[in-house]
C-alpha positions as CSV (number, residue, x, y, z in Angstrom):
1,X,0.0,0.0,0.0
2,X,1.2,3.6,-0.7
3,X,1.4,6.5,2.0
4,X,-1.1,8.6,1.4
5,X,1.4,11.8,1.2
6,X,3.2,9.7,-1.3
7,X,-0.2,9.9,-3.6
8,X,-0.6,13.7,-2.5
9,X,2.9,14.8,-3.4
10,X,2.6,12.7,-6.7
11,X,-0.7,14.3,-7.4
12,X,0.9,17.8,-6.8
13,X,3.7,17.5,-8.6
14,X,2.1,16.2,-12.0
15,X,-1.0,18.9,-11.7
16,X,2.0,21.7,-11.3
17,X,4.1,20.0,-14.1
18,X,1.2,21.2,-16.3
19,X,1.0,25.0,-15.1
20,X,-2.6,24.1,-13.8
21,X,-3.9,26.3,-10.7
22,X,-5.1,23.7,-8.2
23,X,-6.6,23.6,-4.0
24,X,-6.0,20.2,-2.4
25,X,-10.0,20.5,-2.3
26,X,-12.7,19.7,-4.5
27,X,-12.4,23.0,-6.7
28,X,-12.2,22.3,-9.8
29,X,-9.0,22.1,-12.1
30,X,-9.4,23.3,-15.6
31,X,-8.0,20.8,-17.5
32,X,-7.8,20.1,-21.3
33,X,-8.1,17.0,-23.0
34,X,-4.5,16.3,-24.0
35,X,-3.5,17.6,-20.0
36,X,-6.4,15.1,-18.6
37,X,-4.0,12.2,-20.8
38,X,-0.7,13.0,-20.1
39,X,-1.1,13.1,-16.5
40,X,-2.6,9.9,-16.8
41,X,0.4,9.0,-18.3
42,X,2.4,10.1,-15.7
43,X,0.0,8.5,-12.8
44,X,0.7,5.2,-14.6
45,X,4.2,5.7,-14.4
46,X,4.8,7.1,-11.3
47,X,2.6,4.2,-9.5
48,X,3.6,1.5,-12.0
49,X,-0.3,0.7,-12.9
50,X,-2.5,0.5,-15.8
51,X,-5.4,2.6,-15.7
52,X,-8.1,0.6,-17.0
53,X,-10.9,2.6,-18.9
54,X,-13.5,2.2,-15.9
55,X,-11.6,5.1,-14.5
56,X,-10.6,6.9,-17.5
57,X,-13.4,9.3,-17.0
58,X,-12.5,13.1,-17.2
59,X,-14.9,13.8,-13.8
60,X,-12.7,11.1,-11.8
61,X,-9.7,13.4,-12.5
62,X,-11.6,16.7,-11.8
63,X,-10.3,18.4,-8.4
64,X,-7.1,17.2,-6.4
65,X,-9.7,14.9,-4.4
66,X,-11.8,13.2,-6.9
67,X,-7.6,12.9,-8.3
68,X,-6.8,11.3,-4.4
69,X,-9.7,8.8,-4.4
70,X,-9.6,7.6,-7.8
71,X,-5.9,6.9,-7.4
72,X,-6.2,5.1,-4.1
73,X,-9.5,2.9,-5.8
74,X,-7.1,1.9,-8.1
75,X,-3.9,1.2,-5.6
76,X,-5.8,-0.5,-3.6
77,X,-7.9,-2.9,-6.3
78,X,-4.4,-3.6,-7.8
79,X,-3.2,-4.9,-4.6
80,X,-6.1,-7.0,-4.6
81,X,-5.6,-8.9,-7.7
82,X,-1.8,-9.2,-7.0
């Protein structure tokens, strides 16, 4: 299981890597289409997962929290099925 700041710090750094204004709240980010990918991208590498298209959804990936929880979900499903 990851540390939950682990996840937050990851989270921050990729949002800031894109120049996006963020609050670790539920405001929302504006976020683009190719910026909603990439960070994907970089969730996938940074955590060595696969995002599986149930959670490639733009509204899981809307605020820094809907960001949090969808990440955890998927940490902790993947080490379920390992």
């Amino acid at each position: 299981m990851y540390d939950i700041e682990y996840i937050r710090s990851v989270i921050r750094e990729t949002i800031e890597n894109r120049g996006l204004d963020f609050i670790e709240d539920t405001t929302p980010i504006d976020l683009d289409s190719l910026q909603f990918i990439s960070m994907v991208v970089e969730f996938e590498d940074a955590f060595n997962i696969t995002i599986n298209d149930d959670y490639l959804r733009m509204d899981r990936f809307t605020s820094f929290v809907n960001i949090e929880n969808t990440l955890i979900d998927i940490l902790e499903n993947t080490s379920r099925e390992s």
